[in-house]
Residue frames as a rotation matrix with the C-alpha (Angstrom) as fourth column:
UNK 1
-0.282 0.946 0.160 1.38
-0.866 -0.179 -0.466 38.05
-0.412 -0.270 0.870 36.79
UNK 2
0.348 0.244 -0.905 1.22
-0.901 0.354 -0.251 35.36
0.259 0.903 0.343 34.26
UNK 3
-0.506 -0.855 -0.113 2.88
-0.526 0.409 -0.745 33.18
0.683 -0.318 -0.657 36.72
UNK 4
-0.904 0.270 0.331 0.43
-0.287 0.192 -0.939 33.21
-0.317 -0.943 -0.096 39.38
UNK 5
-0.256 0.936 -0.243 -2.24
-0.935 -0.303 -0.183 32.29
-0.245 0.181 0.953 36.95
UNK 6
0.106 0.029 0.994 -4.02
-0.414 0.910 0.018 29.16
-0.904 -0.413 0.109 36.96
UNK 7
-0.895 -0.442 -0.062 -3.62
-0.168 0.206 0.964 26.91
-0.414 0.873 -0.258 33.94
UNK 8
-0.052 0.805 0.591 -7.56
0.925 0.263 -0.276 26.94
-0.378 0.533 -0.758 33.52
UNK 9
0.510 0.309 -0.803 -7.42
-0.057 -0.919 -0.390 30.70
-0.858 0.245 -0.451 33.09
UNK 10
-0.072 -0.823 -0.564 -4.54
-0.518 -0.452 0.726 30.57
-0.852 0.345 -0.394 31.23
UNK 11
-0.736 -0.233 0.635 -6.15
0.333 0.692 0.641 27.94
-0.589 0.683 -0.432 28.53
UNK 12
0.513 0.818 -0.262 -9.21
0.654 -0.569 -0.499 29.93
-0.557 0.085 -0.826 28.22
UNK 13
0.272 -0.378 -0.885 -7.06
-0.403 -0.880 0.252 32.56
-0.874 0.288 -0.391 27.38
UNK 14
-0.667 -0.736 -0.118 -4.92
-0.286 0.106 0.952 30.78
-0.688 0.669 -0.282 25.01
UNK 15
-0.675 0.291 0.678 -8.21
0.623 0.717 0.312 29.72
-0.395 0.634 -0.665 23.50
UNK 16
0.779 0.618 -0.109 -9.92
0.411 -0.634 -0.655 32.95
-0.473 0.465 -0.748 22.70
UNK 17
0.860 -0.311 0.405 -6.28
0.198 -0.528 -0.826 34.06
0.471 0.790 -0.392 21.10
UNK 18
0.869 -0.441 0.224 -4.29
-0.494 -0.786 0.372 35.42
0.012 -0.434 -0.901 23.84
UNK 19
0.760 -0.527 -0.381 -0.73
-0.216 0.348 -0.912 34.29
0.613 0.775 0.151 22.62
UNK 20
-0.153 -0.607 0.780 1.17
-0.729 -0.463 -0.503 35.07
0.667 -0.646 -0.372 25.74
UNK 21
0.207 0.710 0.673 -1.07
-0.962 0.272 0.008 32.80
-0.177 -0.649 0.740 27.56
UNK 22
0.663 -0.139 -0.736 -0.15
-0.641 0.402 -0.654 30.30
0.387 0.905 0.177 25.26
UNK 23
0.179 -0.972 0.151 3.24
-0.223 -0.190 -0.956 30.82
0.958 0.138 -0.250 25.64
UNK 24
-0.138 -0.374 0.917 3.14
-0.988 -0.018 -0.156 30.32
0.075 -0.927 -0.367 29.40
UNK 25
0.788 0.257 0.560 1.26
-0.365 0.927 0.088 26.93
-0.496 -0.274 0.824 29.11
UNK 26
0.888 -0.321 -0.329 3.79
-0.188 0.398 -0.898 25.87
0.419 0.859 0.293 26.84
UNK 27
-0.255 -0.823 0.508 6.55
-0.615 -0.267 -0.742 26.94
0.746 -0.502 -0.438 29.24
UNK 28
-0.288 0.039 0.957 4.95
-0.926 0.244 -0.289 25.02
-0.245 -0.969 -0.035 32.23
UNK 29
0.703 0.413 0.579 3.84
-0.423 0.897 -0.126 22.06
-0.572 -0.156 0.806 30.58
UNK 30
0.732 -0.020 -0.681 6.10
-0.562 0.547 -0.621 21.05
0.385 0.837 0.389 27.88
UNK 31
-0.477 -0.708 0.521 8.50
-0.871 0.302 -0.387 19.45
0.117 -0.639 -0.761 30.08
UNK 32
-0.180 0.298 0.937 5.49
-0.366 0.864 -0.345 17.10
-0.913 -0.405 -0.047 31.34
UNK 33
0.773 0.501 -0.389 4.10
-0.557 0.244 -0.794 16.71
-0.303 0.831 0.468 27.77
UNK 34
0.224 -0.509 -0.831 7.38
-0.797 0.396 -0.457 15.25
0.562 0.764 -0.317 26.33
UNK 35
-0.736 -0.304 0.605 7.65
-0.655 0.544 -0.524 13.04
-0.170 -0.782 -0.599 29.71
UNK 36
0.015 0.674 0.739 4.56
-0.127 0.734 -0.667 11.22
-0.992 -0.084 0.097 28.81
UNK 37
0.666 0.169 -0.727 5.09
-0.727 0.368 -0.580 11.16
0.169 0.914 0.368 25.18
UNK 38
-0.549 -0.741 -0.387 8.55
-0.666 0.668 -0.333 9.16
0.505 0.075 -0.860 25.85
UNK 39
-0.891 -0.449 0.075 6.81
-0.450 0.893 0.004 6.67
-0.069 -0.030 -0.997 27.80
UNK 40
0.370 0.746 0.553 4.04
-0.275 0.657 -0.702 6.21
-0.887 0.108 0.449 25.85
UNK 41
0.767 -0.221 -0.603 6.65
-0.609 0.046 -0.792 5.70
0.203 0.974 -0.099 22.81
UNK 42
0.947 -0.257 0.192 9.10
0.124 0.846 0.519 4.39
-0.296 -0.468 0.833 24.45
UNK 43
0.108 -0.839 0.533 11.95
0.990 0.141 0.021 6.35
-0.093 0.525 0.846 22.28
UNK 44
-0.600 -0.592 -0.537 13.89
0.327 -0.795 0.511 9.66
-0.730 0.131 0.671 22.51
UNK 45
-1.000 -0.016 -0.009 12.86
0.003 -0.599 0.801 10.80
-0.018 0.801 0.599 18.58
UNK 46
-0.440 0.894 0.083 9.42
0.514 0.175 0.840 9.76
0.736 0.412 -0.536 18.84
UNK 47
0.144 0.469 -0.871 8.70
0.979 -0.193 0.058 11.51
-0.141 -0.862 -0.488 22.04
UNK 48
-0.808 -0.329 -0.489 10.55
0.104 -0.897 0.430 14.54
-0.580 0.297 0.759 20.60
UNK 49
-0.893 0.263 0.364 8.24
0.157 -0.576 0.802 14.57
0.421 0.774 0.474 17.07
UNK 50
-0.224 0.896 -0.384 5.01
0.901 0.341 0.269 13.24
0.371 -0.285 -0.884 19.50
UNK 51
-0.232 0.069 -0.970 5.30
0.754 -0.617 -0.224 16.28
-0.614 -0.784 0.091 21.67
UNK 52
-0.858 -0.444 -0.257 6.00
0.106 -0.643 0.759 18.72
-0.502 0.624 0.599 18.58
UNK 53
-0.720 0.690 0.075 3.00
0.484 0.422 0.767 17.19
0.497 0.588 -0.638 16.99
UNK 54
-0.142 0.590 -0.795 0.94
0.990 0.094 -0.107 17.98
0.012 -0.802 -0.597 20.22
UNK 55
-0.297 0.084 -0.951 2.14
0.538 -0.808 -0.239 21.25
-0.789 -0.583 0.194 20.81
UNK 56
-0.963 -0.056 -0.264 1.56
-0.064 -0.904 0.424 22.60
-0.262 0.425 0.866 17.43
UNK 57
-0.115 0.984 -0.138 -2.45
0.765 0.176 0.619 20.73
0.634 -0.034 -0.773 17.41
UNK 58
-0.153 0.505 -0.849 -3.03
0.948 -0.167 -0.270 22.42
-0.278 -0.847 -0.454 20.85
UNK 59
-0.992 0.022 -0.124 -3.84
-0.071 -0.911 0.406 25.75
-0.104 0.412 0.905 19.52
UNK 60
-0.607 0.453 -0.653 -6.74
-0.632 0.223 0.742 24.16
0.482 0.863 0.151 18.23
UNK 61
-0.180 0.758 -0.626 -7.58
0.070 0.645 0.761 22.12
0.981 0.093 -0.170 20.64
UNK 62
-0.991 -0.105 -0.088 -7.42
0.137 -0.742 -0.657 24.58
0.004 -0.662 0.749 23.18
UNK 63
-0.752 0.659 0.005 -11.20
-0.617 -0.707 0.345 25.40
0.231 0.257 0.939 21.92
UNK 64
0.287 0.563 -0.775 -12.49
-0.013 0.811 0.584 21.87
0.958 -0.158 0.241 23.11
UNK 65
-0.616 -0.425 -0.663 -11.26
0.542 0.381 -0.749 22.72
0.571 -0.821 -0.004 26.77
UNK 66
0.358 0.792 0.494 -13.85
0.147 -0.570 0.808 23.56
0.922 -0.217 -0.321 29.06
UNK 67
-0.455 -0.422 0.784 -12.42
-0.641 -0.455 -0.618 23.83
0.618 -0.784 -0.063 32.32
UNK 68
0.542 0.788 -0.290 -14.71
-0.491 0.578 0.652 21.07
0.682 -0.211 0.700 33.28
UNK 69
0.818 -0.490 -0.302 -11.33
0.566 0.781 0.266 19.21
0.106 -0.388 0.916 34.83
UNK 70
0.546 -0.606 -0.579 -8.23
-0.238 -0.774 0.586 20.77
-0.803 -0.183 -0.567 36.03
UNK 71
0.638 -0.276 -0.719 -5.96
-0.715 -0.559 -0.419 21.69
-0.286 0.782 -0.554 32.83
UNK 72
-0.429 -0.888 0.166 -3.21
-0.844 0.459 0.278 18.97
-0.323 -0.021 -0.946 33.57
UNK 73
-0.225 0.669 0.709 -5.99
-0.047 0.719 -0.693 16.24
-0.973 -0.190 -0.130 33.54
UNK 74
0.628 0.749 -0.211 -7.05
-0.140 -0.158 -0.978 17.13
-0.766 0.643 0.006 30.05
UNK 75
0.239 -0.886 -0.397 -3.73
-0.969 -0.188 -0.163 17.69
0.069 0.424 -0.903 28.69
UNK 76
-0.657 -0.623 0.424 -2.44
-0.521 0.782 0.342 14.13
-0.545 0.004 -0.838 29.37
UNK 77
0.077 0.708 0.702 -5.52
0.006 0.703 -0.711 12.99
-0.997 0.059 0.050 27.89
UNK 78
0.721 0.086 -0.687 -4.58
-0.498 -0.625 -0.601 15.19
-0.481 0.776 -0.408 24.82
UNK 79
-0.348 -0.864 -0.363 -0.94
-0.934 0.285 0.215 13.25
-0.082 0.414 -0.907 24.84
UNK 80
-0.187 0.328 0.926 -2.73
-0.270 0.889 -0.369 9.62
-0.945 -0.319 -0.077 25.27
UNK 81
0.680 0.719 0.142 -5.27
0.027 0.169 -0.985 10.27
-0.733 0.674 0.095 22.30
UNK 82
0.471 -0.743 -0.475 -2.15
-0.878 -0.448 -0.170 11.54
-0.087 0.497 -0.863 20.38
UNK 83
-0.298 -0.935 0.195 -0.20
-0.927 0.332 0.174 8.81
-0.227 -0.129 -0.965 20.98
UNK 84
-0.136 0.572 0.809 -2.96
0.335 0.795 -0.506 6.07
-0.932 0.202 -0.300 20.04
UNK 85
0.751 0.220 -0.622 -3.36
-0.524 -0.374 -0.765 8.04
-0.401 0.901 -0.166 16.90
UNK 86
0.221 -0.671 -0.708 0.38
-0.960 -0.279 -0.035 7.90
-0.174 0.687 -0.706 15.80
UNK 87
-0.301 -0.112 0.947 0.38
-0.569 0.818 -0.084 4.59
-0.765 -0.564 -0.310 16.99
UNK 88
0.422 0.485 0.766 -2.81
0.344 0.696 -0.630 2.85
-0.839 0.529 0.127 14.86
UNK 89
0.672 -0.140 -0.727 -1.35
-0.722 -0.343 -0.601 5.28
-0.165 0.929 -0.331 11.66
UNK 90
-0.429 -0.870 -0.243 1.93
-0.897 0.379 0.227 3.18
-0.105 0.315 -0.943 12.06
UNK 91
-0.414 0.238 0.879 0.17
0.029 0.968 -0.248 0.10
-0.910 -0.077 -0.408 12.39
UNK 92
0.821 0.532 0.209 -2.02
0.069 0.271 -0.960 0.84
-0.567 0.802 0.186 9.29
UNK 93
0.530 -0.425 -0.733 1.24
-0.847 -0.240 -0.473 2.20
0.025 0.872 -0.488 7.09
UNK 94
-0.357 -0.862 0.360 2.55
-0.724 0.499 0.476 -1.32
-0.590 -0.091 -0.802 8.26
UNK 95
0.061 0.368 0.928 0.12
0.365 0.857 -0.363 -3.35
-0.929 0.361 -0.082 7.13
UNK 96
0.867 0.045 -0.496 -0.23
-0.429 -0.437 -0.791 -1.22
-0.252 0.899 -0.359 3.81
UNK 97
-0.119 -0.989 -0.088 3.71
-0.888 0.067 0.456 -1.56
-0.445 0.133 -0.886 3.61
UNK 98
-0.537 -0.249 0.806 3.39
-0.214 0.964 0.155 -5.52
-0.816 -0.089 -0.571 4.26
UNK 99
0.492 0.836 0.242 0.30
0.203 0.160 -0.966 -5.78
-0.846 0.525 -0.091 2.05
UNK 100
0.767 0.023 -0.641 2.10
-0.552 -0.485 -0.678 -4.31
-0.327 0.874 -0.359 -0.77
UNK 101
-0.224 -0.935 0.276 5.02
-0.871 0.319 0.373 -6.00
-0.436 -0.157 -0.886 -0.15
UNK 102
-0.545 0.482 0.685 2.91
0.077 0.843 -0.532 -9.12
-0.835 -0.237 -0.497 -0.54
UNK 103
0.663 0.742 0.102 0.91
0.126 0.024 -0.992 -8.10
-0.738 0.670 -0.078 -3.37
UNK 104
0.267 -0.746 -0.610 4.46
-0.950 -0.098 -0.296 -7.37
0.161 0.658 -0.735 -5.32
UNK 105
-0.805 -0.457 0.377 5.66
-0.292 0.859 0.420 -10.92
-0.516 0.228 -0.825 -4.56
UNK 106
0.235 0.809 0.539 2.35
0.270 0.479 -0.836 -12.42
-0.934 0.342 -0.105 -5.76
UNK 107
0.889 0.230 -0.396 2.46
-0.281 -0.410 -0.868 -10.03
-0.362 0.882 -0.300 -9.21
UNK 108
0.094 -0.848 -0.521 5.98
-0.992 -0.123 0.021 -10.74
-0.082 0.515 -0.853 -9.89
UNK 109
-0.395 -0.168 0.903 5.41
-0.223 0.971 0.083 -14.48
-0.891 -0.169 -0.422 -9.19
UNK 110
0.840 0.543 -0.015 2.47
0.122 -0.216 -0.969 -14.08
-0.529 0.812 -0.247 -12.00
UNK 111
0.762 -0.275 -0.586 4.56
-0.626 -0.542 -0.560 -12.28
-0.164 0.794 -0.585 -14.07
UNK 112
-0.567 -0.819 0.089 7.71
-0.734 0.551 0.397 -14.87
-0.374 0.160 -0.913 -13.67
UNK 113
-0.362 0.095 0.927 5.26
0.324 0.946 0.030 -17.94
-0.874 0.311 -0.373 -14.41
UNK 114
0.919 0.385 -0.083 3.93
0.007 -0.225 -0.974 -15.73
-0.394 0.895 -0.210 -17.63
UNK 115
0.457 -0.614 -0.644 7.18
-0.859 -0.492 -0.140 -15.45
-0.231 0.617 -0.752 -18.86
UNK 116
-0.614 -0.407 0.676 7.96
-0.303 0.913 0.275 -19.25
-0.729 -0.036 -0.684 -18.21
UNK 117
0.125 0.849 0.514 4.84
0.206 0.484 -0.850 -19.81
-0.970 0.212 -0.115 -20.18
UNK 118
0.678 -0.018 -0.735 6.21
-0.400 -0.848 -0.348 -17.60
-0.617 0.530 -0.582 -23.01
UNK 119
0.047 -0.940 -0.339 9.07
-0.967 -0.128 0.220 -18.87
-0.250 0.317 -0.915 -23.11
UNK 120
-0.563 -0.569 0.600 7.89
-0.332 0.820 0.466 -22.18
-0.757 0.063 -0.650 -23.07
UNK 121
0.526 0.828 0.192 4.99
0.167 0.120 -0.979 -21.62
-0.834 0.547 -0.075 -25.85
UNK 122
0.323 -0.423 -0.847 7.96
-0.865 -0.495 -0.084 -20.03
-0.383 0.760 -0.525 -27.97
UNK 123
-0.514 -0.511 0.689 10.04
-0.552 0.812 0.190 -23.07
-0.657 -0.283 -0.699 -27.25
UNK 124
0.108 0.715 0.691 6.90
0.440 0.588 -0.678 -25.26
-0.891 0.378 -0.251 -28.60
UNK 125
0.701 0.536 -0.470 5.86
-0.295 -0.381 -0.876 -22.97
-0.649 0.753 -0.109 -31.84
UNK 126
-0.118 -0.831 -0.544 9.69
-0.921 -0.114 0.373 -23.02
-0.372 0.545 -0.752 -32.90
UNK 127
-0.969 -0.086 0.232 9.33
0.017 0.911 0.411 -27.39
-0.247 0.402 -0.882 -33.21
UNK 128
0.450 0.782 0.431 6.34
0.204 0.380 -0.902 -27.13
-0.869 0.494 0.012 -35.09
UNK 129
-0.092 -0.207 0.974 6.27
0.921 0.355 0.162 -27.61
-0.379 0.912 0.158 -38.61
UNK 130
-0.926 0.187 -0.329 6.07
-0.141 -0.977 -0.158 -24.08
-0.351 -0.100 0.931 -40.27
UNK 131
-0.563 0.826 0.012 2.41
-0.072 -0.063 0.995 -24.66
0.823 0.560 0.095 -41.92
UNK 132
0.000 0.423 -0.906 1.60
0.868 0.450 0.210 -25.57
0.497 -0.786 -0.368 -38.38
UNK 133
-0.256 -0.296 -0.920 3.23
0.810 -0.585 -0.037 -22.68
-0.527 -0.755 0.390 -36.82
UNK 134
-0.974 0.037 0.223 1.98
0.092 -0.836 0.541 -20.04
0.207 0.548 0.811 -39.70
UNK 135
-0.197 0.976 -0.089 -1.74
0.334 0.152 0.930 -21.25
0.922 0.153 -0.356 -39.07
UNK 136
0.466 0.152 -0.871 -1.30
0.881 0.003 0.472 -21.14
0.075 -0.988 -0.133 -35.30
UNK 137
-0.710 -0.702 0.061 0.27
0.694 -0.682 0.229 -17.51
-0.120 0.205 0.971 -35.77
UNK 138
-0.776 0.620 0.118 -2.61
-0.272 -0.498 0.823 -16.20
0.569 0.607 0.555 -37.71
UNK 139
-0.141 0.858 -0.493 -5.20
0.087 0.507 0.857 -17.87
0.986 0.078 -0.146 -35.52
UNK 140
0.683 0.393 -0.616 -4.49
0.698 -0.102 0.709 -17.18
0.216 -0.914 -0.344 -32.02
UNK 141
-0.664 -0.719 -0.204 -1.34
0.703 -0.694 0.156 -14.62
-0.254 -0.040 0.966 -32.78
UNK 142
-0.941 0.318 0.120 -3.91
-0.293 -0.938 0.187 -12.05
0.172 0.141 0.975 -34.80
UNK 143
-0.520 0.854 -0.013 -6.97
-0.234 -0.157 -0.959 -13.54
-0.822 -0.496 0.282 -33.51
UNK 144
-0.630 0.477 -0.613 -8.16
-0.746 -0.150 0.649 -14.14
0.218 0.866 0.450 -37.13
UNK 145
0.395 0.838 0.376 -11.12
-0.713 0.538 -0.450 -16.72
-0.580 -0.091 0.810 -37.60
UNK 146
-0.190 -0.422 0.887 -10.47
0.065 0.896 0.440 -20.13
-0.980 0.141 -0.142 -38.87
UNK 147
0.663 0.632 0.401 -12.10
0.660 -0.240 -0.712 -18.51
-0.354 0.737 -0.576 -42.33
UNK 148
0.969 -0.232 -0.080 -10.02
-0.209 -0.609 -0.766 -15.91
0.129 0.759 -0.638 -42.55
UNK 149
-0.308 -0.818 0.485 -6.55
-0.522 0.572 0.633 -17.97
-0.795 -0.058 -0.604 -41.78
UNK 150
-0.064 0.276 0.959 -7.82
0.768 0.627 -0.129 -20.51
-0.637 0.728 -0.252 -44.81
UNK 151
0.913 0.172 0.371 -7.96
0.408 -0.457 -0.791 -17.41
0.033 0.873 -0.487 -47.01
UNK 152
0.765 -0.561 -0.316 -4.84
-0.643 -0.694 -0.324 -15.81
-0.038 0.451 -0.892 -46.35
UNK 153
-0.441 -0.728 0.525 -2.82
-0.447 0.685 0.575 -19.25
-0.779 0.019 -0.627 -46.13
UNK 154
-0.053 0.302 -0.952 -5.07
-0.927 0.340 0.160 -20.14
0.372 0.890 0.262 -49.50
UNK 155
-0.962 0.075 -0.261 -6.44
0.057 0.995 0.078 -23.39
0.266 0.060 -0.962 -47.65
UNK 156
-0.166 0.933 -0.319 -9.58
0.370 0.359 0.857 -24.79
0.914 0.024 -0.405 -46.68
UNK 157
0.595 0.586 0.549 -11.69
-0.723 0.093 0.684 -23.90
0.350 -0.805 0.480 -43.49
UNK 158
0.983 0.173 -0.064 -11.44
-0.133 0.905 0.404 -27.55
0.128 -0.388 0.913 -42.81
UNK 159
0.229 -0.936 -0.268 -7.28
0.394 0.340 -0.854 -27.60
0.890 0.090 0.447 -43.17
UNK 160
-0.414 -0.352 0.840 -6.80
-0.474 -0.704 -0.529 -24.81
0.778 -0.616 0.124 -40.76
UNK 161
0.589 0.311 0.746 -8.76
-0.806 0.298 0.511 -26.89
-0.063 -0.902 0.426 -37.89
UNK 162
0.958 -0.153 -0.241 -6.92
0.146 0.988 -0.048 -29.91
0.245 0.011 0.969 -38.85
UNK 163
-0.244 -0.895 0.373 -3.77
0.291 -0.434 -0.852 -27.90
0.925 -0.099 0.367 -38.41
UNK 164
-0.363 -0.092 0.927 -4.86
-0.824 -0.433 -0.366 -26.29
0.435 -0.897 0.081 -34.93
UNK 165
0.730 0.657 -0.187 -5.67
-0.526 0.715 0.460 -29.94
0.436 -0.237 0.868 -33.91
UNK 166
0.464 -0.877 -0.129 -2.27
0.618 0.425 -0.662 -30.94
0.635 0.227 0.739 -34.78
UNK 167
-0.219 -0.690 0.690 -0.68
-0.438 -0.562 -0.702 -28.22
0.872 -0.455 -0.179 -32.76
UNK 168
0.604 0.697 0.387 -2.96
-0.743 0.317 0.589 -29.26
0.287 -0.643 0.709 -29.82
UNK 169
0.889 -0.387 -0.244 -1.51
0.259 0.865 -0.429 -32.82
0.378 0.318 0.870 -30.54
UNK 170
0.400 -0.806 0.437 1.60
0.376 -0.290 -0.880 -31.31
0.836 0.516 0.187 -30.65
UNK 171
-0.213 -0.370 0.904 1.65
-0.381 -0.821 -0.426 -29.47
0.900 -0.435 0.034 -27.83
UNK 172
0.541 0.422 0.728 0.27
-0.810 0.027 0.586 -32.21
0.228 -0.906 0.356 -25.28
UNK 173
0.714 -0.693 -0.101 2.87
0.487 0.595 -0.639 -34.34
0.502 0.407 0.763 -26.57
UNK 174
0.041 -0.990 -0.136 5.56
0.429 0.140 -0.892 -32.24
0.902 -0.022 0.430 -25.47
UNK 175
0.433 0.867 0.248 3.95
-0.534 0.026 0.845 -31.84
0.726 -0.498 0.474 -22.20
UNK 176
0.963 0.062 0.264 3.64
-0.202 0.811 0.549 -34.93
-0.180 -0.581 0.793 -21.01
UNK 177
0.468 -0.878 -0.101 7.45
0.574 0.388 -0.721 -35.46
0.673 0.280 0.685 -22.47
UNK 178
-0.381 -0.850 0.364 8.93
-0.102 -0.353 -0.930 -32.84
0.919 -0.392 0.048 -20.31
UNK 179
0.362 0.313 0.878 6.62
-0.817 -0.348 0.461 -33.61
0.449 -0.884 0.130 -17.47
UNK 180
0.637 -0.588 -0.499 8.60
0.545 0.801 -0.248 -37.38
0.545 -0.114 0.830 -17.49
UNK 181
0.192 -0.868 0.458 11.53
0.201 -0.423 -0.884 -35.40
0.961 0.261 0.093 -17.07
């Protein structure tokens, strides 16, 4: 009996519950359904998961079929929309992908020219004098004020700037020496 019924009855049915019903449309269509998933993918696995995908939505969207058009008619429209879905998702997880991909070279560039910078501020601190390099320690290592460097290095205010001048000095000096280079 279930044979000779049309596929509008038989979605109706499958959309108020009637499992059997289902079960036939499934039987008569999934053949065409995985034919149009392959060539709107173009590939064997993707037309397999596309179809899978489909058939286990259509339950569900069984309840948006009015009979308005003959069953087949709707259905392909069902695999189309489907297949523009999975489609734009890949396209966004590519760009995400790329994007990140991109946003890790950038951060690790950063992070490689901080560590040149590190390595070449260490470089610098090491050829300073140490009164130079204790002031400049205390002054931009803990952040202290030029007040309270002069109290715990027992000098003046005024020494400690003349000392973070010198570094200054010091440090555009070997600069411009390695930019010769």
């Amino acid at each position: 009996m279930r044979m000779t019924t049309s596929d509008e009855a038989l979605a109706l049915a499958a959309a108020n519950g009637d499992g059997e019903a289902f079960s036939t449309l499934i039987q008569r269509h999934y053949d065409r359904v995985h034919r149009m998933a392959w060539r709107l993918t173009g590939s064997q696995p993707d037309a397999e998961d596309l179809a899978h995908d489909i058939l286990t939505a259509l339950p569900a969207k069984l309840g948006g079929f009015r009979a308005e058009a003959r069953f087949t008619t709707w259905l392909y429209r069902v695999v189309m929309n489907a297949a523009t879905d999975r489609a734009r998702k890949a396209q966004r997880r590519a760009r995400a992908r790329d994007g990140w991909g991109e946003d890790f070279k950038r951060l690790e560039a950063e992070a490689q020219e901080a560590r040149e910078s590190y390595d070449w501020l260490q470089t610098a601190m090491s050829a300073l004098p140490p009164e130079l390099r204790d002031t400049v320690a205390l002054t931009l290592g803990e952040d202290l004020t030029q007040a309270q460097a002069a109290d715990v290095l027992g000098v003046s205010e005024g020494t400690v700037a003349w000392r973070m001048s010198e570094v200054k000095k010091h440090l555009r000096e070997m600069a411009e020496k390695e930019a010769r280079l």
